[in-house]
VOPAGU-2260 file (C-alpha; in pm, 1 decimal, decimal comma):
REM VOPAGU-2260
SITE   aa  ch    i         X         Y         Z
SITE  UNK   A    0   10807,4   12781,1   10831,8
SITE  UNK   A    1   11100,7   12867,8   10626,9
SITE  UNK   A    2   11424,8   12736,2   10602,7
SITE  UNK   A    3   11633,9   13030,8   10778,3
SITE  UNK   A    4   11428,6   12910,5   11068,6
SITE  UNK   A    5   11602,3   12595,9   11101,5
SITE  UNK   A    6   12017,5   12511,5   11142,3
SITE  UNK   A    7   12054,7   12378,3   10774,6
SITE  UNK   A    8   11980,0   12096,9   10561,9
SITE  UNK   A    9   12187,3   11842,1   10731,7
SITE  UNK   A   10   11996,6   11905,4   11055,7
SITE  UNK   A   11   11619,5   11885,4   10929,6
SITE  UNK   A   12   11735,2   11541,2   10764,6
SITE  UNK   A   13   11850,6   11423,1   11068,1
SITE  UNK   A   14   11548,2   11540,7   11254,2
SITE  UNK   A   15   11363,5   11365,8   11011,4
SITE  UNK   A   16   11590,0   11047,0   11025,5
SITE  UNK   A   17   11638,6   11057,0   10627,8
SITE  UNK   A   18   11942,1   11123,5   10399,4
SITE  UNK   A   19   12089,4   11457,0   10327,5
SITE  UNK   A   20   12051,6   11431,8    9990,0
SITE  UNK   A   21   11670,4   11326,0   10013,2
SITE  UNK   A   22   11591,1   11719,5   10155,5
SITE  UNK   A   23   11831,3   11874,8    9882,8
SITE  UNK   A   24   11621,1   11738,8    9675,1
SITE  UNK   A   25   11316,2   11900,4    9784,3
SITE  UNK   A   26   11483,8   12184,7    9870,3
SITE  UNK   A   27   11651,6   12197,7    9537,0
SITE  UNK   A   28   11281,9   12150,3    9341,7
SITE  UNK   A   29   11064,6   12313,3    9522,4
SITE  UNK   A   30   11284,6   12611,0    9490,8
SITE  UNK   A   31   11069,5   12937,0    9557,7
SITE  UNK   A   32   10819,3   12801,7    9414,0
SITE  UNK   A   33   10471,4   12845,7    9626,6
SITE  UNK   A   34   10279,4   12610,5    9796,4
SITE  UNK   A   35    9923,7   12560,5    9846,7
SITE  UNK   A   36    9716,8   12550,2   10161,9
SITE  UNK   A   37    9550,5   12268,1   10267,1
SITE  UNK   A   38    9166,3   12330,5   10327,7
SITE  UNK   A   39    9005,7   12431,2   10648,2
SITE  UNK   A   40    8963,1   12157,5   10876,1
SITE  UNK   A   41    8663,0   12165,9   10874,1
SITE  UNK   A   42    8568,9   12102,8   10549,6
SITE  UNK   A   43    8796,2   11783,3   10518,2
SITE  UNK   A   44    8535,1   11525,7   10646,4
SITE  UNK   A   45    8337,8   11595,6   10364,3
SITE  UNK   A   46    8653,4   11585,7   10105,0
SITE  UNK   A   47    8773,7   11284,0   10216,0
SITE  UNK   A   48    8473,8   11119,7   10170,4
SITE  UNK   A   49    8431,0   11256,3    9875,9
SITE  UNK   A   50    8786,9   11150,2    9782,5
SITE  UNK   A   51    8670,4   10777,0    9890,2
SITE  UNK   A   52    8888,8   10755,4   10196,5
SITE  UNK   A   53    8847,2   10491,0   10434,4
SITE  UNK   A   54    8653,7   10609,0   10762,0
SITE  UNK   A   55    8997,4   10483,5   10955,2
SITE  UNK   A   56    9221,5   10614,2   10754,3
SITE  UNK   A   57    9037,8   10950,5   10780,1
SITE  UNK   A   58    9052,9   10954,2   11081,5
SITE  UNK   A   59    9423,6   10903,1   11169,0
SITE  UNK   A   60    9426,6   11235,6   10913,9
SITE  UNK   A   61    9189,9   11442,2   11093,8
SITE  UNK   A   62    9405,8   11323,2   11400,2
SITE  UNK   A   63    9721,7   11437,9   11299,5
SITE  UNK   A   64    9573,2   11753,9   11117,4
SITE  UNK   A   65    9855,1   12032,7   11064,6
SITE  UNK   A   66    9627,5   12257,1   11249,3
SITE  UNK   A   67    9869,9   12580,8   11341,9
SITE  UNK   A   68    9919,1   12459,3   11702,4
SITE  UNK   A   69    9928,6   12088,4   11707,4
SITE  UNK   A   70   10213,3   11961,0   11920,0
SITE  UNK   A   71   10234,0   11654,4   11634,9
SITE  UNK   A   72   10406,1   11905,0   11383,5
SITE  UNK   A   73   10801,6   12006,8   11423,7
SITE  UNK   A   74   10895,6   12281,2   11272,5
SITE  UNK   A   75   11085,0   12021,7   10989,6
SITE  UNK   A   76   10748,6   11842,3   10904,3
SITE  UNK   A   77   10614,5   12173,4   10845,9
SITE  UNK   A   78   10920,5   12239,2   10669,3
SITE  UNK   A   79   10864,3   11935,2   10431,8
SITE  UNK   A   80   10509,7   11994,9   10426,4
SITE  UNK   A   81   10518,6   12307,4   10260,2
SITE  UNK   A   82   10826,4   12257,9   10038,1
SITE  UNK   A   83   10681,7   11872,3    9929,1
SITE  UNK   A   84   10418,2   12055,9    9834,8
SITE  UNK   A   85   10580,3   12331,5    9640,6
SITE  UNK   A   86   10759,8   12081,2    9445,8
SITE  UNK   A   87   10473,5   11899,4    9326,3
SITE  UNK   A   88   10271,9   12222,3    9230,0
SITE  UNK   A   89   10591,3   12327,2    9054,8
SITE  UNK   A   90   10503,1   12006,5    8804,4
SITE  UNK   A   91   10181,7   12118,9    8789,5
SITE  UNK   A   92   10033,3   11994,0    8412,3
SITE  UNK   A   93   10297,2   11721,7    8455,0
SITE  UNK   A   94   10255,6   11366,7    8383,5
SITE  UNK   A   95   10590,5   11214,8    8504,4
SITE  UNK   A   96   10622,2   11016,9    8797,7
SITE  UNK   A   97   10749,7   11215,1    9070,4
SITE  UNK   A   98   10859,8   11144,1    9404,6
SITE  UNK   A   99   10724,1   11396,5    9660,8
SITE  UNK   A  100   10979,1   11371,3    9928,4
SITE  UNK   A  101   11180,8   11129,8   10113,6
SITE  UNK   A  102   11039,7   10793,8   10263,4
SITE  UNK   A  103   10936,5   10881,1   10648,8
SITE  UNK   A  104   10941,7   10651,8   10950,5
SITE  UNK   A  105   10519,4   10629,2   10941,7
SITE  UNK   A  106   10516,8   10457,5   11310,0
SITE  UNK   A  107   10601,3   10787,8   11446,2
SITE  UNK   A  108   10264,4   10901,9   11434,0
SITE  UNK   A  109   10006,7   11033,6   11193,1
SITE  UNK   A  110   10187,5   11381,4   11116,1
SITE  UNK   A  111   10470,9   11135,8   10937,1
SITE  UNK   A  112   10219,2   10879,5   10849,0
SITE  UNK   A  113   10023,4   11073,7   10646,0
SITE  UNK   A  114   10214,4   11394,4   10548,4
SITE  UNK   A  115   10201,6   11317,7   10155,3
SITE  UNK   A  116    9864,0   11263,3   10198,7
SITE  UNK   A  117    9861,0   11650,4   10334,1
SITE  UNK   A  118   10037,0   11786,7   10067,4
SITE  UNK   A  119    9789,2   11522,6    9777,0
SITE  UNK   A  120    9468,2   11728,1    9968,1
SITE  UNK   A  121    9659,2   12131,9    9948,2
SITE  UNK   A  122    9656,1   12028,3    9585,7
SITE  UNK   A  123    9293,8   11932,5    9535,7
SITE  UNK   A  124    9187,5   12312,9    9430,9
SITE  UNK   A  125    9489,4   12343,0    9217,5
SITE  UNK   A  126    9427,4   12055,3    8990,5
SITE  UNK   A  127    9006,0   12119,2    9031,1
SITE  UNK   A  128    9119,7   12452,0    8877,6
SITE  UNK   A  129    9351,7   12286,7    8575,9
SITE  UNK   A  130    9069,8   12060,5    8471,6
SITE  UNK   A  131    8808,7   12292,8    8446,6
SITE  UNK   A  132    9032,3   12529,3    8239,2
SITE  UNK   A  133    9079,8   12228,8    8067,6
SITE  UNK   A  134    8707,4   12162,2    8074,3
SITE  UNK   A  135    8703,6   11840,5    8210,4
SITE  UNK   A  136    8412,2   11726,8    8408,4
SITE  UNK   A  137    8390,0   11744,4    8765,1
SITE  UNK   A  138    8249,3   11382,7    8753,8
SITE  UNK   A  139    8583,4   11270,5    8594,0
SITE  UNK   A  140    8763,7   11474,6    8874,2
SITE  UNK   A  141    8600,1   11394,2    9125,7
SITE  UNK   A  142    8630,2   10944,3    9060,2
SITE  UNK   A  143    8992,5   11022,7    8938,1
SITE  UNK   A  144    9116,3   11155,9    9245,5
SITE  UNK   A  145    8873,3   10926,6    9483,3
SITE  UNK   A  146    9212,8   10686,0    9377,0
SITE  UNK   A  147    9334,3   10801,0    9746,9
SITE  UNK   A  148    9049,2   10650,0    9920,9
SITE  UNK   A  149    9141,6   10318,3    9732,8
SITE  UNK   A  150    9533,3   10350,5    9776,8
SITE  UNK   A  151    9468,8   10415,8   10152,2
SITE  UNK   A  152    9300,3   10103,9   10138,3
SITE  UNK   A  153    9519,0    9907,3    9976,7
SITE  UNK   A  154    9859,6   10028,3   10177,3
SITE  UNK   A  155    9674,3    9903,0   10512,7
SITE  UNK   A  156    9576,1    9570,4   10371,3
SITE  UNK   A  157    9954,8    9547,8   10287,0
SITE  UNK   A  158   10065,6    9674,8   10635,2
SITE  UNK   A  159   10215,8   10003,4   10514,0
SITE  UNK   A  160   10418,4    9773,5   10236,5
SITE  UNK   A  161   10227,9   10007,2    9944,0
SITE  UNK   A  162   10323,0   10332,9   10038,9
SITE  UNK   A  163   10663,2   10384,6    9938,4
SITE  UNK   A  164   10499,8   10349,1    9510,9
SITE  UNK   A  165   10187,4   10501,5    9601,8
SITE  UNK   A  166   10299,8   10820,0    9711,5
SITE  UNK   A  167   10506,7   10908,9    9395,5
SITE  UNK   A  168   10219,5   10771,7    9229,5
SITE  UNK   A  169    9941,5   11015,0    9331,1
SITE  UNK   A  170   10165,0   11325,3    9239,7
SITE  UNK   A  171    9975,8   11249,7    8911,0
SITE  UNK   A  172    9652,7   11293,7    9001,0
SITE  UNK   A  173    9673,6   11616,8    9160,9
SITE  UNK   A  174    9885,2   11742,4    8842,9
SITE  UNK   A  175    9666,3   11647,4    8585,6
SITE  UNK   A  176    9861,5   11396,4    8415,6
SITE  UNK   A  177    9610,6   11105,5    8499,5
SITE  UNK   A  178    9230,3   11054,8    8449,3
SITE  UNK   A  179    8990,1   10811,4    8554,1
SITE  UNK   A  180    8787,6   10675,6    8242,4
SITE  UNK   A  181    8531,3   10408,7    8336,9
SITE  UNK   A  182    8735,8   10072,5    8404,6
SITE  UNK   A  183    9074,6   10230,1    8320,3
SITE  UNK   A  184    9296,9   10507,8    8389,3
SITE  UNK   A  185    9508,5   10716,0    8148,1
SITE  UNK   A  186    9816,7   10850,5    8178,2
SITE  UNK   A  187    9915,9   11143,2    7949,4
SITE  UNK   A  188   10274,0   11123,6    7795,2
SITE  UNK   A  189   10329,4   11427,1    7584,7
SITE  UNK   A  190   10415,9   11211,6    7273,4
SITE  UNK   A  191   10226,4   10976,1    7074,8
SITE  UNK   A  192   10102,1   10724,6    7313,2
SITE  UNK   A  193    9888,4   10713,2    7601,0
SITE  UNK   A  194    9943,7   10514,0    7850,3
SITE  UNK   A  195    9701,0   10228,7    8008,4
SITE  UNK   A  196    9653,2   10148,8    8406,0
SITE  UNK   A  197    9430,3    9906,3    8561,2
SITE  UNK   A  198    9300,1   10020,9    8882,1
SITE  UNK   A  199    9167,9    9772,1    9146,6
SITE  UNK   A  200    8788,7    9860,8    9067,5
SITE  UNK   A  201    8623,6    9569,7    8984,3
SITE  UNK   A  202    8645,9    9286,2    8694,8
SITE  UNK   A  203    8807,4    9389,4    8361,3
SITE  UNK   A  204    8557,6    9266,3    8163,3
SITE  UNK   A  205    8580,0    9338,0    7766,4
SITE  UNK   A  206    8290,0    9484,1    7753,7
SITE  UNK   A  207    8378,8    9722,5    8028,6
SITE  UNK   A  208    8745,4    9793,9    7865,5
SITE  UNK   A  209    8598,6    9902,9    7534,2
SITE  UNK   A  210    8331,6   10158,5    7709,6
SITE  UNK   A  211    8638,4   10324,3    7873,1
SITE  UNK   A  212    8834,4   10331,0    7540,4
SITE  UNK   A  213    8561,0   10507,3    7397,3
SITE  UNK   A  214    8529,0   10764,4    7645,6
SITE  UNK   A  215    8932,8   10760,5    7649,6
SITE  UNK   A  216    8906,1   10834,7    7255,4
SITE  UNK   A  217    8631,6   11153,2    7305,1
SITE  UNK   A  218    8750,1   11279,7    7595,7
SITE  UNK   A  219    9151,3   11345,9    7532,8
SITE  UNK   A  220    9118,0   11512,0    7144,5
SITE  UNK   A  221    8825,8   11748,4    7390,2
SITE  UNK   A  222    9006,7   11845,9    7694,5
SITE  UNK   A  223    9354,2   11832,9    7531,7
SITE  UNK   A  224    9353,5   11938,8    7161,2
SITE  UNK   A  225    9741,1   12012,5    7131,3
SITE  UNK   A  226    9827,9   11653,5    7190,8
SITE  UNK   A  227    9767,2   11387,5    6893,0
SITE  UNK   A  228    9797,5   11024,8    7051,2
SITE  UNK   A  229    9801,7   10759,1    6813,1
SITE  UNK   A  230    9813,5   10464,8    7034,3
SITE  UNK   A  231    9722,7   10294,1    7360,0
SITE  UNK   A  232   10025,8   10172,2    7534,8
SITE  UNK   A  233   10054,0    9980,8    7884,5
SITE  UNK   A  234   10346,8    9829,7    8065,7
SITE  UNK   A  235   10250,1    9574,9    8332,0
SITE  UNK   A  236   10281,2    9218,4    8400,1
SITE  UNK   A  237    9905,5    9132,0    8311,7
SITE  UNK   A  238   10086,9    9128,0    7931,7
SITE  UNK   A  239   10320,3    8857,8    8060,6
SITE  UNK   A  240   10237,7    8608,1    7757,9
SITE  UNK   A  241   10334,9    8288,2    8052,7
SITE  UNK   A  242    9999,1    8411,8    8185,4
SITE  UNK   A  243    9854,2    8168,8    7874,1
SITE  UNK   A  244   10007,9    7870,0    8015,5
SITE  UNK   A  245    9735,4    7874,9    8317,0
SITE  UNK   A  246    9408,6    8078,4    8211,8
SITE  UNK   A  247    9158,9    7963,6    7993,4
SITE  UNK   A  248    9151,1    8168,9    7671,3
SITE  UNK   A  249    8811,1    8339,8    7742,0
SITE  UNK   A  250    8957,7    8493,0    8063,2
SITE  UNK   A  251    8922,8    8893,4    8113,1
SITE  UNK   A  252    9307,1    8856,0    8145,4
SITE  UNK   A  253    9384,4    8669,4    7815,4
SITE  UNK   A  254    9123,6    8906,4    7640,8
SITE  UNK   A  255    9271,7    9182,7    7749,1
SITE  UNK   A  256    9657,8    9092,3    7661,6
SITE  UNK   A  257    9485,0    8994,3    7297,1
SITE  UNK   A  258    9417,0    9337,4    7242,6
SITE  UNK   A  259    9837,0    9413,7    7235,8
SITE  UNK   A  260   10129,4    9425,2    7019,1
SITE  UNK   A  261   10393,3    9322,4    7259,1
SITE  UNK   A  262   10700,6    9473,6    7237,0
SITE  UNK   A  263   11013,8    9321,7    7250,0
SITE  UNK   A  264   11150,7    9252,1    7639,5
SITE  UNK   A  265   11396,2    9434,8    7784,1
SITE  UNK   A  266   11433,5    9464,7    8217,5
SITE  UNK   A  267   11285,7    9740,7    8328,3
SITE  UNK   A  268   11500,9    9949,6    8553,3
SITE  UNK   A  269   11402,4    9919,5    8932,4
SITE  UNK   A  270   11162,0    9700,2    8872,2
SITE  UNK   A  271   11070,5    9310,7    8927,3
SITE  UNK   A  272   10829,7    9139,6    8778,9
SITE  UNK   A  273   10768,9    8865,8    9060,5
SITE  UNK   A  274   10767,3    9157,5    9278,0
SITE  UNK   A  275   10459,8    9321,3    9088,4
SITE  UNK   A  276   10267,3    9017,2    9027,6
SITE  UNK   A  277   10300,6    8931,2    9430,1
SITE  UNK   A  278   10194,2    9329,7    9519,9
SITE  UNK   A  279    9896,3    9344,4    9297,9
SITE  UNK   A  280    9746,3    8996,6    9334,4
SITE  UNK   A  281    9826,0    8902,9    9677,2
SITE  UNK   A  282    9858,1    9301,0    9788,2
SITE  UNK   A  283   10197,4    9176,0   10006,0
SITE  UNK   A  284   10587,0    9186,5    9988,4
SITE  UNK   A  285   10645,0    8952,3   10244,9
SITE  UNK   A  286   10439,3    8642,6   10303,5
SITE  UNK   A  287   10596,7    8337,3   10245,8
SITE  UNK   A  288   10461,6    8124,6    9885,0
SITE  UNK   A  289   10317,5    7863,7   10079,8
SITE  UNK   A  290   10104,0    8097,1   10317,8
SITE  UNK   A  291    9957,9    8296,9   10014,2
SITE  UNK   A  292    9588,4    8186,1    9928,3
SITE  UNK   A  293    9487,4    7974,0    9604,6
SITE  UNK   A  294    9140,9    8058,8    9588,5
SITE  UNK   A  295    9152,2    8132,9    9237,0
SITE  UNK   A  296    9305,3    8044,2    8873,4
SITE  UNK   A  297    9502,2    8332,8    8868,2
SITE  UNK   A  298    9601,5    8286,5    9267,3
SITE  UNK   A  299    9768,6    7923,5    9155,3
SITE  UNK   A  300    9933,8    8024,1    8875,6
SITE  UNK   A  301   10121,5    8324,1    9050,1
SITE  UNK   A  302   10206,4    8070,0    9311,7
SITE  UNK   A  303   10333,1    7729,9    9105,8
SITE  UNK   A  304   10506,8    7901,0    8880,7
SITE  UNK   A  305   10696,6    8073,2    9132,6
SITE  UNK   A  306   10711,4    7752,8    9311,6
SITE  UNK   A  307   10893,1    7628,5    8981,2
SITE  UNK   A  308   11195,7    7834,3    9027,9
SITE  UNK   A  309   11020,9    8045,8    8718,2
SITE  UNK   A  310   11009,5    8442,6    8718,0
SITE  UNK   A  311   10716,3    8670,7    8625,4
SITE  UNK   A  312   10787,8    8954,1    8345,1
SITE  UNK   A  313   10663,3    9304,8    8273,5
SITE  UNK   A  314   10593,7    9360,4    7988,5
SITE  UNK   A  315   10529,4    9633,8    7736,7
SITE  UNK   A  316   10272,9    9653,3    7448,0
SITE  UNK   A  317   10058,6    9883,8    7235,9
SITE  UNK   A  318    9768,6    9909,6    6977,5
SITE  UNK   A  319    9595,9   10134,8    6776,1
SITE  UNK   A  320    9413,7   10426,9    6906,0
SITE  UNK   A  321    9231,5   10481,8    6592,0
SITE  UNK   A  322    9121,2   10133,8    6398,0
């Protein structure tokens, strides 16, 4: 479906109940750039699977399937489809964070619901085929881009209040600009330091941040000779230092932020630190302090200090790749 087949910009965005400007965009990127097709339909029980998706998640996507003559798909969802996805294979090799498309009404059915997710699986042989010219195992393919599965997860355990982040997000994985190391993932930069996120998979032990460091410190000089990191850098609000103030000093938490230089603080643009700590320990936007659960150490603090009239930080900080 090409664009001469609809009225004009202005008219898919209104069929699509989005701003103007928001389909410029994509039309403006994705330029004549090609797309990818997703797989056949039939293989994508077995992908998504593979790719760790939830059985109820997969199938709302095998529901609303872009299958040639599904009633679900207008001709501007296949319009946004297919450019969406011609904007993020344009990046391909890429390790910015990129925002696929506009933010769709997702009540109006699985075709809106899950159309990023569409254009994430058209992409799954492109990247396959960047790593392994890259040489990177199809183990560490495979378990970094199984991150769907787990951000499926965690958008419907915040009620759809995830999605908006996670679907700029993902444009990594499916451009190679993000692997899946053990406990960690890492986050090329194209200068000197390489960047440091902490998926939801488990405790972060010491013991289990080193082993990923180590693979971290064989694996990028391997797959990526041309670029020389000299550092490990992370931005979150686990390096809040207020964080001290409640844990005990042998928490994984503490341990971890030990391992940091911080860097001075200075507000991050669009984004809030009470915000973050709320979406990643409680996994919700909304619910009110007093309805949150305080199960745990960290589950009080978030809550008492907030209570306080105090704010949460992000914070910045690096260390040496090479002791």
């Amino acid at each position: 479906m090409g664009l001469d087949d609809l009225v004009n910009l202005a008219d898919v965005a209104a069929r699509l109940g989005v701003a103007v400007e928001d389909v410029d965009r994509v039309h403006r990127l994705a330029g004549d750039h090609p797309s990818a097709p997703l797989p056949a339909r039939a293989d994508a029980p077995a992908i998504l699977d593979r790719l760790g998706v939830p059985p109820a998640d997969a199938e709302e996507i095998l529901a609303g399937w872009p299958d040639p003559d599904s009633p679900l798909w207008t001709p501007e969802l296949r319009w946004l489809l297919d450019r969406s996805t011609a904007l993020v294979h344009a990046d391909l090799g890429g390790y910015e964070w990129l925002v696929p498309g506009p933010e769709l009404p997702r009540d109006r059915g699985p075709a809106w619901r899950h159309l990023y997710v569409y254009v994430y699986l058209a992409l799954i042989g492109v990247v396959l085929e960047y790593h392994r010219a890259h040489g990177v195992p199809e183990t560490v393919s495979w378990t970094t881009l199984a991150d769907l599965g787990r951000n499926l997860a965690i958008d419907r355990r915040m009620n759809g209040e995830g999605w908006p982040i996670m679907q700029a997000w993902l444009t990594l994985h499916v451009r190679g600009g993000l692997y899946e190391l053990g406990r960690l993932q890492y986050h090329r930069s194209g200068g000197t330091g390489l960047g440091l996120h902490i998926p939801e998979s488990g405790p972060l032990t010491p013991e289990a941040v080193t082993a990923s460091l180590e693979q971290a410190r064989a694996f990028f000089p391997r797959h990526f000779p041309d670029e020389h990191y000299t550092e490990f850098t992370c931005g979150s609000w686990l390096l809040d230092p207020q964080l001290r103030e409640y844990l005990p000093e042998d928490s994984n938490i503490v341990r971890f932020q030990q391992r940091f230089e911080l860097e001075p603080y200075e507000e991050p643009e669009g984004l809030d630190g009470d915000v973050e700590v709320l979406r990643f320990v409680f996994r919700t936007l909304t619910t009110p302090l007093d309805k949150l659960p305080q199960r745990t150490v960290l589950e009080r603090a978030v809550v008492d200090h907030l209570k306080a009239g105090r704010h949460w930080y992000w914070r910045r900080g690096h260390f040496p790749i090479w002791d």
